[in-house]
C-alpha positions as CSV (number, residue, x, y, z in Angstrom):
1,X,11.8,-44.0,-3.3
2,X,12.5,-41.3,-0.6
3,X,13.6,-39.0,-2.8
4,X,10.2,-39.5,-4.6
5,X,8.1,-39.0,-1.0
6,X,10.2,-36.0,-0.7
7,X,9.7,-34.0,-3.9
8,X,5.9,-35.1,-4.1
9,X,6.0,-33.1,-0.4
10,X,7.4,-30.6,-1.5
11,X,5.2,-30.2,-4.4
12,X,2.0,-30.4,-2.3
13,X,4.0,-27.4,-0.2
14,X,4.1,-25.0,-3.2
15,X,0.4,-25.9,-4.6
16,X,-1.0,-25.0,-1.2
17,X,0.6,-21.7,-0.8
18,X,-0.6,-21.2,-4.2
19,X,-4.1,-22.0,-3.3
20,X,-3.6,-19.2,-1.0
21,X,-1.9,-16.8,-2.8
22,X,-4.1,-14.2,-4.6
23,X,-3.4,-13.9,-8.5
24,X,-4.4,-11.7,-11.4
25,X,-5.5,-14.3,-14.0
26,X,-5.4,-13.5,-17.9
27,X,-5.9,-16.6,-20.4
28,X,-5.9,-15.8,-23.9
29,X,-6.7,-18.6,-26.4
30,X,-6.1,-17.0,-30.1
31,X,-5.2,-13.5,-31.3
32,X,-8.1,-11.2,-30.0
33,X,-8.0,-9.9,-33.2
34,X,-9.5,-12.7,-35.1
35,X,-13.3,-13.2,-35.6
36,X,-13.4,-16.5,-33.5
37,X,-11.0,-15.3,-30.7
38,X,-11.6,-15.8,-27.3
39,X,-9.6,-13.7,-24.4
40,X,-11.1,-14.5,-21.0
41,X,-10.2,-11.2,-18.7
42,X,-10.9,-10.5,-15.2
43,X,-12.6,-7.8,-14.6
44,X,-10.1,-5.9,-12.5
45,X,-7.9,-6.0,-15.4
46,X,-10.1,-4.4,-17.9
47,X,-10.0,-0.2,-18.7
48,X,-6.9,1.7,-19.0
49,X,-5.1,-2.0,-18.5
50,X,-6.3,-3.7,-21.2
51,X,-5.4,-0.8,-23.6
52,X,-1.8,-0.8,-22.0
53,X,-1.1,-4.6,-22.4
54,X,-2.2,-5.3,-26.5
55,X,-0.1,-5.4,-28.9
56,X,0.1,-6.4,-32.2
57,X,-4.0,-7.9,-32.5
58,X,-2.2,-10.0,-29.0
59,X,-3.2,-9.5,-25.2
60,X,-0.9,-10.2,-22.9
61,X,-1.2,-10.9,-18.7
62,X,0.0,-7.9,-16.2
63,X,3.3,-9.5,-15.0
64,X,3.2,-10.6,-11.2
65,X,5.8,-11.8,-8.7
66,X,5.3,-15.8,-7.3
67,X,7.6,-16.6,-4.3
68,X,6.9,-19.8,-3.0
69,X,7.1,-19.7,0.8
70,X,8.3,-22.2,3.3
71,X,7.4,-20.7,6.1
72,X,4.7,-21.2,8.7
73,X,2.9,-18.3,8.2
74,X,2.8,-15.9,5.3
75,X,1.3,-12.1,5.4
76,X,-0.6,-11.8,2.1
77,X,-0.5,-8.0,0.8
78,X,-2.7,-6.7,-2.1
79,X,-0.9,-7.7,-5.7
80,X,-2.1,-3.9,-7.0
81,X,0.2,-0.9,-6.5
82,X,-2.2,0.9,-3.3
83,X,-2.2,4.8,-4.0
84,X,-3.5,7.3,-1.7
85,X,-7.0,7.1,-0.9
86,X,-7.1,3.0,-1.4
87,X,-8.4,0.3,1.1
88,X,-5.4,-1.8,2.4
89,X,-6.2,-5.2,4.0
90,X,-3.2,-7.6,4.8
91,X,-4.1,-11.2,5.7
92,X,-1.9,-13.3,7.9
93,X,-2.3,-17.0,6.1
94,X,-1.3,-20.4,7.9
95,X,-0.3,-23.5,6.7
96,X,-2.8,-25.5,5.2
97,X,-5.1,-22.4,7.1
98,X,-4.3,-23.7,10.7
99,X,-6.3,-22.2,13.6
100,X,-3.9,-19.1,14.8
101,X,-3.9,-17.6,18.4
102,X,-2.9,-14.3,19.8
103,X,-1.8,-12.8,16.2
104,X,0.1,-9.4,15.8
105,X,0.5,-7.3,12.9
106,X,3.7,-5.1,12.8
107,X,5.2,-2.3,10.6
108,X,9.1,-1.6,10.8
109,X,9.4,-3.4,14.0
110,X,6.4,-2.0,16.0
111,X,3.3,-3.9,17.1
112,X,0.3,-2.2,15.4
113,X,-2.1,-3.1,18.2
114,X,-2.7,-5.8,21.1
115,X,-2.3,-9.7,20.1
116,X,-5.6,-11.1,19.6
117,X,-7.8,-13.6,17.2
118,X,-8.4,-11.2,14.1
119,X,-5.9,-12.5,10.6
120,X,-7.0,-9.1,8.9
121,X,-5.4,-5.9,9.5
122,X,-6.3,-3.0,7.7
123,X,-6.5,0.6,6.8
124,X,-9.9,2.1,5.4
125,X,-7.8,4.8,3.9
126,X,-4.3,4.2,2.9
127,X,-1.5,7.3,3.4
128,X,1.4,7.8,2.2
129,X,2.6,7.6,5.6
130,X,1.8,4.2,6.0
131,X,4.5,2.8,4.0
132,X,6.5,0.3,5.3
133,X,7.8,-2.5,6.1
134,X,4.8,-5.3,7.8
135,X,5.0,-9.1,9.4
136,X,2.9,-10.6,11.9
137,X,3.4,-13.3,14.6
138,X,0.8,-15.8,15.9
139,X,0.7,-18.9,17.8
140,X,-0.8,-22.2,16.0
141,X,-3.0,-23.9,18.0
142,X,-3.7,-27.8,17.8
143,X,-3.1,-29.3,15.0
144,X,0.1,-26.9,14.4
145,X,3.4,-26.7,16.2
146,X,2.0,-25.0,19.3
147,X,5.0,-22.5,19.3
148,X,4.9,-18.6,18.0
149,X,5.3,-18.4,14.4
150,X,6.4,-15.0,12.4
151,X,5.8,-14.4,9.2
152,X,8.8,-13.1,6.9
153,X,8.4,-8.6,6.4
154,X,6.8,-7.3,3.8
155,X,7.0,-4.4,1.9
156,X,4.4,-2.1,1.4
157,X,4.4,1.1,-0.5
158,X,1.6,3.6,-0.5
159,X,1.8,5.9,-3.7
160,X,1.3,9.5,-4.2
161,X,-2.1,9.5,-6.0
162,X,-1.2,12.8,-7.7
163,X,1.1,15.9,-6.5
164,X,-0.3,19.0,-4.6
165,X,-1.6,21.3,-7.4
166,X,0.0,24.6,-8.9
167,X,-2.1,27.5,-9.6
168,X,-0.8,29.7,-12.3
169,X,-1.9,32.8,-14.2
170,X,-2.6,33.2,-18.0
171,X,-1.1,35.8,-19.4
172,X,0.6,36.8,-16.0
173,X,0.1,37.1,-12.2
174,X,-0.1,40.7,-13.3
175,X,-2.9,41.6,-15.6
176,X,-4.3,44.7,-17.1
177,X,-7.0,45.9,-16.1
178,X,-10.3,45.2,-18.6
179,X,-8.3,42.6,-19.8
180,X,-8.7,38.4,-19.6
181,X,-7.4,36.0,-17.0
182,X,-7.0,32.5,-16.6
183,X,-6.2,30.8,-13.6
184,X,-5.3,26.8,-13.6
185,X,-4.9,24.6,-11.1
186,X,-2.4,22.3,-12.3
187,X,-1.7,18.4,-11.4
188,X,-1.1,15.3,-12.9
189,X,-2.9,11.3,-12.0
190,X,-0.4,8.4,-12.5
191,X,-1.1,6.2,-15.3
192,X,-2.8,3.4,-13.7
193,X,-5.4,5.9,-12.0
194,X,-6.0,7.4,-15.3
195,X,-9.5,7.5,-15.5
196,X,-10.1,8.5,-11.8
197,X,-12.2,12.2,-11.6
198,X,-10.7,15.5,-9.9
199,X,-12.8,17.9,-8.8
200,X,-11.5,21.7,-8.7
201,X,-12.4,24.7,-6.1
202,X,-11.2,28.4,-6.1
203,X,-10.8,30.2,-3.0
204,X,-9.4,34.2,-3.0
205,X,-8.7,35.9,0.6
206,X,-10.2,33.3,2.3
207,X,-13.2,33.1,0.3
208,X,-14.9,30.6,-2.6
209,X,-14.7,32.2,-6.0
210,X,-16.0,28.5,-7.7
211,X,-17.0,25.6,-5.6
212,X,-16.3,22.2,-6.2
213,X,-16.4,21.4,-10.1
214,X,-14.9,19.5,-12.8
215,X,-13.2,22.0,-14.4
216,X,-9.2,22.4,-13.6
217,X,-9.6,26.4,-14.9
218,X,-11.1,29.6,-13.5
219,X,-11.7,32.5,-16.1
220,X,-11.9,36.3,-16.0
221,X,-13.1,38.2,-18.5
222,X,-12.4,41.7,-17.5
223,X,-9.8,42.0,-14.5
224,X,-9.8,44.9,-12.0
225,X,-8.2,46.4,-9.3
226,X,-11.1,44.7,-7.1
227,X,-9.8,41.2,-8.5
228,X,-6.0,42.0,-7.0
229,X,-5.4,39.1,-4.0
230,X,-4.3,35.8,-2.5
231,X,-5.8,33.0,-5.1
232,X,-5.2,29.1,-4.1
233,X,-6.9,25.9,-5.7
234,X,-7.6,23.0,-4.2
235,X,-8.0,19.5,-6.0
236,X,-9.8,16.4,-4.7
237,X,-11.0,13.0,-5.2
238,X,-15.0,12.5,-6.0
239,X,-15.3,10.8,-2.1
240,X,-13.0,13.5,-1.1
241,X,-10.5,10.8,0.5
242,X,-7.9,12.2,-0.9
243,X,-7.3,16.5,-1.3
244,X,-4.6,19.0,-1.7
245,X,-4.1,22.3,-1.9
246,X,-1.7,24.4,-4.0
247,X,0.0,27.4,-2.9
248,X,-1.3,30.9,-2.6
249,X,-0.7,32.8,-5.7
250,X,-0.6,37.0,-5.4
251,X,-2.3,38.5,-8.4
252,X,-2.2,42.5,-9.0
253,X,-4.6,43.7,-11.7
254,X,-2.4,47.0,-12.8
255,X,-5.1,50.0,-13.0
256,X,-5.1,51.5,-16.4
257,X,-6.9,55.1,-14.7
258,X,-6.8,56.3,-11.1
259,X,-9.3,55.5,-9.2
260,X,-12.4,58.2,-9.0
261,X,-13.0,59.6,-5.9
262,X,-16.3,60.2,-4.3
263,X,-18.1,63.1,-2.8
264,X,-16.9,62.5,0.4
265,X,-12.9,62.8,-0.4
266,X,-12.0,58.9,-0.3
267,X,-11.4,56.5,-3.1
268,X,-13.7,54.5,-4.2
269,X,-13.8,50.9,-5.2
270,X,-15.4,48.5,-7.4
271,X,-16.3,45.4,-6.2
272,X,-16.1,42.3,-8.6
273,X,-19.2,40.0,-9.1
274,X,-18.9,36.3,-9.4
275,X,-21.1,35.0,-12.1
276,X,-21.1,32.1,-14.6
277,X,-21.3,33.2,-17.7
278,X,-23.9,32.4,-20.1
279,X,-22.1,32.2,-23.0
280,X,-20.6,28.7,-22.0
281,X,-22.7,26.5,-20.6
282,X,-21.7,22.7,-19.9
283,X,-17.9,23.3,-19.9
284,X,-17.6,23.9,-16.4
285,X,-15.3,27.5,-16.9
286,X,-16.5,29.9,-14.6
287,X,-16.2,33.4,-15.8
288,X,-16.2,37.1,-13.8
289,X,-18.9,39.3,-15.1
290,X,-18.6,42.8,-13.6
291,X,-21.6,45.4,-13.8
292,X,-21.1,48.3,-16.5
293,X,-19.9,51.8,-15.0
294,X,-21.7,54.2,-14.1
């Protein structure tokens, strides 16, 4: 009989910090191929997720982690993978949701602010650099234990939502002149942020050659001399959270002519002219158009 009382308390443990837990729920009834199917999905795991997990007319759940907790307190964390740019919120949960006293949030070891009443800690805009490993503390008031509780670490790892672009030169960093060149600015989104938007800007000397667009290239249809300089690229997220630039790439338009001088001795120049070109509208390629020569 007392081993009974004992498992049926130890059951009513685990289905409370199940009640708490957050999940990712997935019930599939028949094959979702067949006429009468029926596959109940959360939204958060439709898009690029639903395409990853079918198989075979079959869908299948996201896999998840369950540890059932003993403890006192447990710090809930997010059940995604957070990536650069994400909201993080992590929730310091109490037995049977006990009223909690001076509570403190940590990451490896340090306090991340003054003891107080708030459960919630979190970051409007997640970093890299705020990887690590978290637990908090707190005291239970009446009807707990009275005593200072902490919470067992968890770790948290903020990913790289996509690498510092490259900018590189089609055919070379060392063009003809009158010929073409493309420049591309070059990265990569992980998998589960596949369908998130980049926008692409040009800069050369320490000036804008494109603004902000959709497009990840730059043309030029006739490269000068004028057109030799420092290019970067810079790639960022629609609410801009999250932007990186590449490095600076040197390009040298090689003159096919010397350069004419003018009445007064010196050398003269021509000066390139930024223009979207007309014969490609709606792909977002922006195109050097230079006047004719004299």
């Amino acid at each position: 009989m007392a081993g009974a009382f004992y498992f049926s308390l130890t059951m009513l443990w685990a289905a409370q910090i199940l009640l708490a837990a957050r999940f990712e729920t997935l019930q599939c009834e028949r094959p979702v191929s067949t006429r009468d199917g029926i596959c109940h999905i959360d939204e958060d795991l439709r898009g690029q997720r639903e395409a990853d997990s079918q198989l075979k007319g079959y869908t299948f759940s996201q896999p998840f982690h369950l540890i059932v907790s003993y403890d006192w307190l447990i710090l809930q964390s997010p059940a995604k993978p957070i990536f650069e740019g994400d909201p993080l919120v992590l929730r310091c949960q109490a037995w049977q949701d006990w009223p909690l006293a001076q509570v403190t949030f940590y990451r490896d070891g340090s306090a991340l602010g003054p003891p107080g009443p708030n459960r919630e800690f979190s970051i409007a805009v997640a970093k890299e650099a705020d990887s690590g490993h978290y637990h908090c503390s707190g005291i239970f008031r009446s009807p707990g234990p009275g005593s200072t509780e902490t919470a067992s670490s968890v770790t948290i790892t903020v990913q790289e939502l996509f690498p510092a672009p490259v900018l590189r030169a089609t055919p070379s960093a060392k063009p003809k002149e009158g010929g073409p060149v493309t420049l591309s600015c070059q990265t990569k989104l992980p998998l589960q942020r596949s369908a998130t938007r980049l926008l692409f800007s040009f800069y050369k000397d320490g000036k804008t050659v494109r603004s902000t667009g959709l497009s990840s290239e730059f043309q030029i249809l006739k490269a000068s001399e004028a057109h030799s300089g420092s290019y970067w690229c810079e790639a960022a997220t629609e609410d801009k959270q999250v932007w990186k630039q590449s490095s600076k790439l040197e390009i040298r338009v090689q003159g096919t002519r010397s350069p004419s001088v003018s009445p007064n001795g010196r050398s003269s120049q021509t000066t390139a002219r930024y223009e979207s070109s007309p014969r490609s509208p709606g792909h977002g390629v922006e195109e050097l158009v230079f006047p004719p020569e004299a």
